[in-house]
C-alpha positions as CSV (number, residue, x, y, z in Angstrom):
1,X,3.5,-21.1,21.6
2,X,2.5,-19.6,18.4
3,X,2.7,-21.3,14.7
4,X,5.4,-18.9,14.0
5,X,7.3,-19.4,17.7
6,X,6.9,-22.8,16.7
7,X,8.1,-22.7,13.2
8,X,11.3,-21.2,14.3
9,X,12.1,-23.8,16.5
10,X,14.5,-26.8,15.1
11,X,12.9,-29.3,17.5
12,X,9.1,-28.5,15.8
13,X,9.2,-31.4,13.6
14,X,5.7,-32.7,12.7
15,X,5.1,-35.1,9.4
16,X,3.3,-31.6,7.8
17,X,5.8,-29.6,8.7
18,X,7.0,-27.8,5.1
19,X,2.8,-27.5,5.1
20,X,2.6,-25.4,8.2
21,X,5.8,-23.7,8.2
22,X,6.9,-23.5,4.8
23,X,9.9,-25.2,3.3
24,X,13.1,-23.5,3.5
25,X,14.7,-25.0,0.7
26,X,11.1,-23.9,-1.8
27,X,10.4,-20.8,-0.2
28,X,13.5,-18.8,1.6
29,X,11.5,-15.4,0.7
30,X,8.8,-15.8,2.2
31,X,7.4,-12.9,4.2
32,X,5.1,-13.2,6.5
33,X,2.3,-11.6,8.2
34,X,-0.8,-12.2,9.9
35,X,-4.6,-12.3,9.3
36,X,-5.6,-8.5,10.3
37,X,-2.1,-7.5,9.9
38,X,-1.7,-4.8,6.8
39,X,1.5,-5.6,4.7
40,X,2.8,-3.7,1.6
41,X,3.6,-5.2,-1.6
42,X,4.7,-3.8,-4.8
43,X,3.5,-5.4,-8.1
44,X,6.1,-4.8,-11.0
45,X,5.9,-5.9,-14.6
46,X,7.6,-7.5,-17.4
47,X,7.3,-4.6,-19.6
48,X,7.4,-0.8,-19.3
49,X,4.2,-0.4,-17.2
50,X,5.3,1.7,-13.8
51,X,4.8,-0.7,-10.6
52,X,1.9,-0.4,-8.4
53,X,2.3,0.0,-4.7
54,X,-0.3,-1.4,-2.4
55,X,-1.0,-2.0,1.5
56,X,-2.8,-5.5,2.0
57,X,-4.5,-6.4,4.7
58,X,-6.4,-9.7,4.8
59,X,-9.5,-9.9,7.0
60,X,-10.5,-13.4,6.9
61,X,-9.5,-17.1,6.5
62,X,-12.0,-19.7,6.7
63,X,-12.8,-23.4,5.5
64,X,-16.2,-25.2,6.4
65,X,-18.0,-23.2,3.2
66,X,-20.4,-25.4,2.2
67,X,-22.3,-22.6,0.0
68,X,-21.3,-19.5,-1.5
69,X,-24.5,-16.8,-3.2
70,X,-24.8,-15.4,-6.6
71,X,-21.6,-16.9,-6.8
72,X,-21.7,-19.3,-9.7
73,X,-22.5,-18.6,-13.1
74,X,-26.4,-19.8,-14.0
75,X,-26.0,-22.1,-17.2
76,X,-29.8,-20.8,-17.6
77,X,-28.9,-17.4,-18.1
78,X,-29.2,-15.9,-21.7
79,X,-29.2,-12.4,-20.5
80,X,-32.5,-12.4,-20.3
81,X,-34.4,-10.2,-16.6
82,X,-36.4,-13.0,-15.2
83,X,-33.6,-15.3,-14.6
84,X,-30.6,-14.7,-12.5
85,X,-26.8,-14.6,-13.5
86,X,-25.5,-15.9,-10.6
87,X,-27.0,-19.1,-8.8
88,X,-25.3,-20.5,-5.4
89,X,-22.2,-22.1,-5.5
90,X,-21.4,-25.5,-4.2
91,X,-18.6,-27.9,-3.6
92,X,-18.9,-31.3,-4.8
93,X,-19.6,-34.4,-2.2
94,X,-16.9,-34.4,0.4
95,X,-15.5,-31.0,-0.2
96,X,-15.8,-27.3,1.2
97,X,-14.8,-24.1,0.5
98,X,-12.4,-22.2,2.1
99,X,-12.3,-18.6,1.5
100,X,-10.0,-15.5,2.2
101,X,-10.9,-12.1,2.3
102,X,-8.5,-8.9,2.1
103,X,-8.6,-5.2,1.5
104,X,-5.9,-4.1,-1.0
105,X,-5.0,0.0,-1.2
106,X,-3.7,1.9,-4.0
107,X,-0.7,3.4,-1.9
108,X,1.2,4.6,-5.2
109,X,0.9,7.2,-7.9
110,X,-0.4,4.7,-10.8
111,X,-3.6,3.0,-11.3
112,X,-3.5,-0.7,-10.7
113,X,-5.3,-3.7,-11.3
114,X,-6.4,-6.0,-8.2
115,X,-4.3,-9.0,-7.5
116,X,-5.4,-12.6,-6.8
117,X,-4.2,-14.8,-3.8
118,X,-1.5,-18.3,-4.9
119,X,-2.3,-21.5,-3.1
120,X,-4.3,-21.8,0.3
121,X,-2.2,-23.6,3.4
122,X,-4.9,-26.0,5.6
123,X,-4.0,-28.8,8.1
124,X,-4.0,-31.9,4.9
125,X,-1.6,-29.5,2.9
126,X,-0.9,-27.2,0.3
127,X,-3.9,-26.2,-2.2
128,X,-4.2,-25.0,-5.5
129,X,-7.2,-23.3,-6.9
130,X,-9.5,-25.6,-9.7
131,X,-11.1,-23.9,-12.8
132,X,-14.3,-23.8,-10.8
133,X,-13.0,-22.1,-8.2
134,X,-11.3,-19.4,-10.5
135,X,-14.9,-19.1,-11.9
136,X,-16.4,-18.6,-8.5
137,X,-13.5,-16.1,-7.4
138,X,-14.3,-14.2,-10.3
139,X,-17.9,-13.6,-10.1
140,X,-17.6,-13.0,-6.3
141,X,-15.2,-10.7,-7.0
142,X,-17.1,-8.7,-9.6
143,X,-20.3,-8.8,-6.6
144,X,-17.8,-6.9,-4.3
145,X,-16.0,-4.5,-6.7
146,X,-18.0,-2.6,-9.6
147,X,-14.3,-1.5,-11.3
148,X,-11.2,-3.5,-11.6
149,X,-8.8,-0.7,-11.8
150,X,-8.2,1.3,-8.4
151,X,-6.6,4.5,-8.6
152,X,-3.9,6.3,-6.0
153,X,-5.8,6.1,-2.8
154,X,-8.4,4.0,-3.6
155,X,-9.2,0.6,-1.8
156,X,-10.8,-2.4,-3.2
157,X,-11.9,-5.2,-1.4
158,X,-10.6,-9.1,-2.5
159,X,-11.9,-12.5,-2.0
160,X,-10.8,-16.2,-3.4
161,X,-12.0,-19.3,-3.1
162,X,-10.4,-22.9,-2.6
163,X,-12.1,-26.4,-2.7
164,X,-10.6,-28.3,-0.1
165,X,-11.9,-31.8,1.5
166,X,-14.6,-31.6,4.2
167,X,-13.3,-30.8,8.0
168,X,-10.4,-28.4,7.1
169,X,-8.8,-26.0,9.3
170,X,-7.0,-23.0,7.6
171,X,-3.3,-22.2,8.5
172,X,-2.0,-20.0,6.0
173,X,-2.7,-18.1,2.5
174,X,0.2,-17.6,0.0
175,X,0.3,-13.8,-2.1
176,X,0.6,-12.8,-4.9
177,X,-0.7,-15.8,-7.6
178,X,2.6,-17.0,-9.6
179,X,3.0,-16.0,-12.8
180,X,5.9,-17.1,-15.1
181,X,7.9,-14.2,-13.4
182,X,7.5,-14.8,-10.1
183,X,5.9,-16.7,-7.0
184,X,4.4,-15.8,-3.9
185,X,6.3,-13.4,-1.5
186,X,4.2,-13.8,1.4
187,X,2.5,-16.2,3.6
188,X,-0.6,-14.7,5.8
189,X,-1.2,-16.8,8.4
190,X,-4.2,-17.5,11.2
């Protein structure tokens, strides 16, 4: 039996269960999909701005990160050739990464700006991203794209980073990031 088989099922009733299957009272809207499986999503406004469309498909989901290159900014750095912008990213003592990875096409008629991933689902619970982490997202994501807007057709690829404690074992990745308008509308899952 699968997470999902088992989520569906009254009788599944571990401690962590609103962790691994979602709440039904927080999130009733939930879709959700699986790592590898594409999903479309469109990304509206609180102004006049049309809404993007986009096909999703998230490649990867791990924790155990205990390094990430070029993916911290170099406090050293002054712009200068002979020292690098980016250094390695670490967790601090007792912590790891976990990281997803996704593919994100323009599938609409108007440019759009990449979206970031909400919280991060492992086996101690529900995680939020730290300012570090945002930092580290950031810069990773400006190793793997060189432009920040994709146009109709286009495909970008997506990554973002979580500090978690050590031995964690990812179940699930919320999408879109809230914002004051909205949550998350899906849940990705291993």
């Amino acid at each position: 039996m699968d997470l999902e088989e088992a989520c569906s099922d009254p009788r599944f009733t571990p401690p962590n269960r609103d962790e691994l299957c979602g709440s039904a009272e927080e999130t009733p809207q939930l879709q959700r999909a699986k790592i590898g499986q594409a999903f479309e999503y469109t990304q509206t406004f609180s102004d006049n701005t049309p809404p993007a469309h986009w096909r999703i498909t998230v490649t990867k989901l791990v924790c155990g990160i205990r390094s990430i290159p070029r993916a911290a900014a170099n406090p050293k750095w002054q712009g200068e050739s002979d020292v690098p912008q980016y250094i390695t990213a670490t967790p601090e003592p007792g912590k790891e990464f976990c990281r997803v990875d996704a593919t994100l096409t323009n599938i609409g008629k108007t440019p759009g700006s990449s979206m970031d991933f909400a919280d991060v689902v492992i086996d101690k619970g529900q995680f939020a991203s730290s300012s570090n982490d945002d930092e580290v997202t950031s810069n990773l994501n400006n190793l793997l794209n060189e432009d920040t807007t994709t146009n109709p057709g286009d495909t970008v690829k997506a990554a973002r980073v979580w500090t978690v404690p050590t031995g964690s074992t990812p179940i699930a990745v919320l999408f879109p990031f809230e914002t004051v308008f909205s949550g998350p509308t899906h849940r990705i899952e291993m």
